[in-house]
N, C-alpha and C positions, 0 to 999 in steps of 0.2 A: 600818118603817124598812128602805132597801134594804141589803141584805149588801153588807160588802166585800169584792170578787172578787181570791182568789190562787191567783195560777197556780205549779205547781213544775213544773219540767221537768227528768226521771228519777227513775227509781223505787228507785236504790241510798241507798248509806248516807246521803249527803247530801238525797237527797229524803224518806226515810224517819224522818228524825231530825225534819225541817222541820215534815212533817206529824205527826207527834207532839206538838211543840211548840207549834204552831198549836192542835190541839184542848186542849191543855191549858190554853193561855196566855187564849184568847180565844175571845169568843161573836160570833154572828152573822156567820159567814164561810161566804164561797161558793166552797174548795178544789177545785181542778182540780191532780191527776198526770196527767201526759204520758207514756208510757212507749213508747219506739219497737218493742221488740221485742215479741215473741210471747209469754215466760214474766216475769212480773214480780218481779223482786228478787231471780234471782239471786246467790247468795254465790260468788264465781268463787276468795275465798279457802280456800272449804270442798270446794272439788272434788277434792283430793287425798284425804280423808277419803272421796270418794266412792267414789273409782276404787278405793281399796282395802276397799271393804266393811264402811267404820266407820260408816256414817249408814243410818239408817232407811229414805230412800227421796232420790232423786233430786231432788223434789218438794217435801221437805221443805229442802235447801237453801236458803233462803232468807229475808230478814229480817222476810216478813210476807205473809201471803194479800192479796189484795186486801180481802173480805168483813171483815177487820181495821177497813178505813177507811169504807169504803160502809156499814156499816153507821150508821157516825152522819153521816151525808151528804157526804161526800168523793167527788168523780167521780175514779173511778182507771180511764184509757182504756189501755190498752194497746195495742199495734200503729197505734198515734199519733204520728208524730212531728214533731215542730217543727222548720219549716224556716224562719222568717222573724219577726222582731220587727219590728213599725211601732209605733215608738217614738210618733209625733206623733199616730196614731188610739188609744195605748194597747191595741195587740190583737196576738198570733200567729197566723200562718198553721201550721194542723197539716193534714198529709196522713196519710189512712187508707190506711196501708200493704196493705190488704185489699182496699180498692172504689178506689183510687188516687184517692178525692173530697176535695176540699180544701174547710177551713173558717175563718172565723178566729172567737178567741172573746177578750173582752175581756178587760184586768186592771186593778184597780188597783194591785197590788203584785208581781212576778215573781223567783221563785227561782230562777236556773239551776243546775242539778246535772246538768249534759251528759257528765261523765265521759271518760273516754277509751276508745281503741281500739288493741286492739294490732295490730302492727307486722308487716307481712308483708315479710321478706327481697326487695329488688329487684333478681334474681337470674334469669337464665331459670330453666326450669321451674315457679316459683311456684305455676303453677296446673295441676300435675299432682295427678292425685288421690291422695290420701293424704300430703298434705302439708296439714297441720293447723296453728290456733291454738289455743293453752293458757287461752282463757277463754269465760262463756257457758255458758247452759245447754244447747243444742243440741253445741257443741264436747263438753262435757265427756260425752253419752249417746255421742258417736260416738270418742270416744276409748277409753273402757269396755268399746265393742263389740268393738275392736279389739286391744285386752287381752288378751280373751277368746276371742281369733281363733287358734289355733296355729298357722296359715299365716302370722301376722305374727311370724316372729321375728330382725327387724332393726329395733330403733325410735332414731333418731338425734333428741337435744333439741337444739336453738339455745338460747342463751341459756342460760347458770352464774349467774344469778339465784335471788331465791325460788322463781317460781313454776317455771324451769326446773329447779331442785335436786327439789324437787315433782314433778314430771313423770317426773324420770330416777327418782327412786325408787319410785313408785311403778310403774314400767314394770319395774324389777329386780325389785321383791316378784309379780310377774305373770310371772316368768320369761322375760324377754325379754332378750337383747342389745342393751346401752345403750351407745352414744356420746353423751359430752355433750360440746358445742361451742359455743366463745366467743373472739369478737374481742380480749378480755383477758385476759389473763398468771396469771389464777389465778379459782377460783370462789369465789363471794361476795365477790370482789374489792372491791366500790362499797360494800358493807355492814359489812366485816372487816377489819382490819387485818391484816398479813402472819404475824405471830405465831398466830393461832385461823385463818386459814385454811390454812395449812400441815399443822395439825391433820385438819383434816379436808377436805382434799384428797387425803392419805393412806387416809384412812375412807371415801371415797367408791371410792378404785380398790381399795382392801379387803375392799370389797362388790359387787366387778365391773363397776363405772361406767367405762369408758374415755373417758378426757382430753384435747378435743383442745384448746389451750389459746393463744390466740395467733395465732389460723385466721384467714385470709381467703379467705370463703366467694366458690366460684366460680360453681355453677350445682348446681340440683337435676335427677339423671340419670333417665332412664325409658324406658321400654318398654309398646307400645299405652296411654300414656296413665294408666301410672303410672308414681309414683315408685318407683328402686331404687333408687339411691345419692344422698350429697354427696358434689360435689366439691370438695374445695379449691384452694389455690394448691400444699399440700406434698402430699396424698394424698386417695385417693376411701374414701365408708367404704359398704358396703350396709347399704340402708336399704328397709324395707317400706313405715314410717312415718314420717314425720318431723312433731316435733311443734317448731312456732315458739314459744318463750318470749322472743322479743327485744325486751325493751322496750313499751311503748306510746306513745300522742302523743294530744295533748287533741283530743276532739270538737269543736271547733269551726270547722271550718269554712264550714259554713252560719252564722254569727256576721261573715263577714268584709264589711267595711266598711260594718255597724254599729254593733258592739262593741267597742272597744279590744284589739287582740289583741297580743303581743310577736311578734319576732321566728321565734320555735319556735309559735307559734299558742295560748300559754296565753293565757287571758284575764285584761286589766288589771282588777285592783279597788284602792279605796283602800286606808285604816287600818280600815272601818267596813264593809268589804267590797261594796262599792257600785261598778256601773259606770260608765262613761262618762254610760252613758242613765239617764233620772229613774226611780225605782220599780223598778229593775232591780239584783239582786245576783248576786253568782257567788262559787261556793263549789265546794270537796272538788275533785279528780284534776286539773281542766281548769284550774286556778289556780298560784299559784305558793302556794308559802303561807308564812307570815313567821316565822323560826327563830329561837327564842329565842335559844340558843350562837351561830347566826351574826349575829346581830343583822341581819337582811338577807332577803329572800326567796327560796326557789328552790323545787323541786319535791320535795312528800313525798307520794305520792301511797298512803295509809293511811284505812282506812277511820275513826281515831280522830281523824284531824284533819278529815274531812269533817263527820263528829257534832258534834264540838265545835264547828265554825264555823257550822253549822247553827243550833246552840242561839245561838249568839253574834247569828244575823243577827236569829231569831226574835222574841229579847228584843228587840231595839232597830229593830224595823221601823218599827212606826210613829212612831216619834220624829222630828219636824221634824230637827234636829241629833242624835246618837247621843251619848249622854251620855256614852259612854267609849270609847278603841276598842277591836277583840280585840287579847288579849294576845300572841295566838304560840302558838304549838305548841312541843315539843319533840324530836317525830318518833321514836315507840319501835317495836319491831317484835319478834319471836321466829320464830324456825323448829325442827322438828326435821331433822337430817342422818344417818337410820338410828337410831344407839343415842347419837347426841349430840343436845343441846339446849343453843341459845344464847339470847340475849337481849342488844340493843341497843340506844341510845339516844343522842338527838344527835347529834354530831358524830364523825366517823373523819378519819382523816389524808386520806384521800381529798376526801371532803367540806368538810373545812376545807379544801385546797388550792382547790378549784372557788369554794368561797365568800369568799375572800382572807383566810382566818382564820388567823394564826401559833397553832400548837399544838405543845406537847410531849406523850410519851407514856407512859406505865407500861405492864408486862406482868408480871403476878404470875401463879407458881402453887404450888397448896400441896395440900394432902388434904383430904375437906371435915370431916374430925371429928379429935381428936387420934389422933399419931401411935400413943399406946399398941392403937385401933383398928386389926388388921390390916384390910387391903386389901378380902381374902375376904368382910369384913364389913360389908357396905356403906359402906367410906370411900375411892371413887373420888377422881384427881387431877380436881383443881378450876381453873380458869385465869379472871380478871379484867382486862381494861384500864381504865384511864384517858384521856381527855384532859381539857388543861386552860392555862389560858393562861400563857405560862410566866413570866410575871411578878407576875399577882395571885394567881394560882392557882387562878383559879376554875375548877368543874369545867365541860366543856364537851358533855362525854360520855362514854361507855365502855361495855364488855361485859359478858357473863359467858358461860361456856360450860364443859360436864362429859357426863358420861354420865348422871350423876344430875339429875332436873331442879330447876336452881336460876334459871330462867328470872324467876321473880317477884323477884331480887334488880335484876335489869333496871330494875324499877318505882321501887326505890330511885336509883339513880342517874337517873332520870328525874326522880324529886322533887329531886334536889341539884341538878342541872340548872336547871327550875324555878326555884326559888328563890334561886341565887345560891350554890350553898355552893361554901368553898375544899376545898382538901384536906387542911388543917388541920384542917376542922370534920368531913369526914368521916372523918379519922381519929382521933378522938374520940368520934366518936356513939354514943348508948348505943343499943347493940342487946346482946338476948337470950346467954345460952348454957347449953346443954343438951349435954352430949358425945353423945347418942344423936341431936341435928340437925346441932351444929357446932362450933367452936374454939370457945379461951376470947374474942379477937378474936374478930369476923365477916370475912370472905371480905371484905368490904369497907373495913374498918378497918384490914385485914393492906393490901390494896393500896393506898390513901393514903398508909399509914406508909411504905412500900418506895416511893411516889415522892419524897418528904419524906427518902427518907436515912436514919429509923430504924433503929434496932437489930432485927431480925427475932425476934418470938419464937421 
């Protein structure tokens, strides 16, 4: 009986989950990964953890050896990349990025998990040397290097995102002079609401992070052919290094005009994550992906909602009609910021504004154990948001953030999220209390009740 032939193209979360799934679900498959680059899988979210010396090895970053899959017959090609689906012969053209030879190899079934790329500043200078991108396994040994250069002591980040918040501090803890720069009015801006980031917008120039906030970037300055400075529109900062963290944009455009792309280049999928084209799915970064709290699709580009739709396509591949569709994401994430740690989930004011969602908001803070605990004694201030819709009350989203980490309360409100709960019901939930973890309320129960207008214990 002949195998039936699937192809996955990339080797990150979303490919990796795929083929997981695959070996588990089903027998007699003839699995092919695609992998364009050089080192396969990658963790570009683990690279901060590298650059400071908290992981084992360079090498070990990532979500699986090859020999993982090959061993029970998975072709995993690496420095492969897919540059063309012919939908009507059922087969991709992949070129060897090594011997520049082109082949096509057949499918019945095709995953795409194309991922994205980020975003180089279009700017002169761009391509002076030592002007970097913050992802990849090759960026992340040549950033390291650099680290570890003492002649590099000017390293300027783009981007007051995750991965630039990442960047800038792990460049502080290497003793470097940090400028961090961003087109908007505050850091973690897109992820935080104004209340937790003011917090630690603070915390960051607290720790010697200089803020340029509001910048429009003019050109990267240099000398024989490297970079020294940005400049802006208000002022120049020196720069040995500059590291891009601006954003990324979906790998698709080898995809164009014959895969449904939107206007920004994500690729269109259904409810059932299926393309335009027959036996063809699209999944994880290069998608839009469908928000539970927004009830609507936009971009959450997370390595858990690549998994999750992964498992979602798996299950329901072979089914003539998809017996149900995915459900949604809810889009959760956590960072640390030096000696603070948040955790996020759903919707922010931000977010719901982009996705036309009317939201109101809470901002709670309290100590995280009772008051009779002093301070001294492990009972740092604790801070919580809310959203939620300001008529049912359903929750839509919210925070959490401390010096203490209470990042897993994050997951909580992901489930209330999830599930529909109001703020009635989260302020009611029986959770735990122990004065050596927390209040006689929870951090969560205290911030329901304060958006509800309760009496504050």
């Amino acid at each position: 009986m002949a195998k039936t032939k699937v192809i996955v193209v990339g080797a990150s979360h979303g490919g990796h989950q795929s083929i997981l799934e695959l070996l588990h679900r089903y027998d007699n498959l003839d699995i092919t990964m695609f992998e364009a680059g050089d080192f396969v899988s990658f963790m570009s979210c683990g690279m901060e953890l590298f650059l400071e010396n908290s992981v084992t090895n360079v090498s070990d970053v990532r979500n699986f050896e090859p020999k993982l899959f090959t061993d029970q017959g998975v072709h995993v090609l690496n420095n492969h990349e897919v540059t063309k689906i012919n939908a009507d012969a059922k087969t991709v053209t992949v070129k060897d990025t090594k011997s520049g030879d082109t082949s096509d190899y057949s499918y019945d079934k095709l995953i795409l998990s194309s991922g994205v790329t980020p975003n180089s500043i279009p700017v002169p200078g761009a391509d002076l040397d030592n002007v970097f991108l913050m992802r990849g396994y090759d960026w992340a040994t040549s950033i390291k290097a650099k680290l570890e250069d003492p002649s590099v002591k000017n390293i300027t980040v783009i981007g007051a995102g995750y991965i630039g918040i990442e960047a800038a501090e792990a460049s502080r803890k290497a003793g470097k002079n940090v400028t961090l720069i961003d087109m908007i009015d505050r850091p973690l801006g897109l992820y935080l609401d104004e209340d937790m980031t003011n917090i630690l917008t603070k915390h960051l120039e607290d720790n010697g992070v200089k803020l340029v906030m509001s910048a429009q970037i003019k050109s990267y300055e240099g000398t024989n052919g490297k970079v020294t400075s940005v400049k802006t529109a208000d002022g120049e900062y020196d720069s040995d290094l500059v590291i891009q963290a601006a954003g990324v944009k979906p790998n698709t455009k080898w995809l164009q005009g014959t895969v449904d792309l939107d206007d920004h280049g994500f690729i269109k999928n259904d409810e059932y994550l299926r393309t335009n084209l027959p036996d063809v799915y699209a999944l994880g970064d290069a998608t839009l992906a469908y928000s539970v709290p927004a009830q609507g699709r936009m971009p959450i580009a997370l390595a858990t909602v690549a998994r999750r739709e992964a498992r979602y396509v798996t299950e329901h591949i072979f089914e003539k009609q998809p017996s149900v569709p995915f459900k949604g994401v809810v889009g959760s994430s956590a960072l640390s910021v030096f000696d603070y740690h948040f955790a996020a989930s759903g919707l922010n004011t931000t977010t719901a504004k982009r996705a036309g969602v009317k939201v109101d908001t809470t901002f709670y803070q309290d100590t995280l154990r009772p008051s009779y605990v002093p301070t001294n004694k492990n009972n740092p201030d604790v801070y919580a948001s809310l959203v939620f819709d300001p008529q049912t009350h359903k929750i839509l989203g919210g925070a959490v953030l401390s010096t203490y980490d209470i990042s897993a309360q994050g997951n909580v409100i992901a489930l209330a999220v999830q599930n529909g709960l109001r703020l009635e019901d989260l302020a009611e939930a029986d959770f735990f209390f122990q004065p050596g973890f927390d209040r006689q309320w929870s951090l969560l129960n205290l911030t329901a009740q304060h958006a509800l207008g309760d009496a504050q214990f």
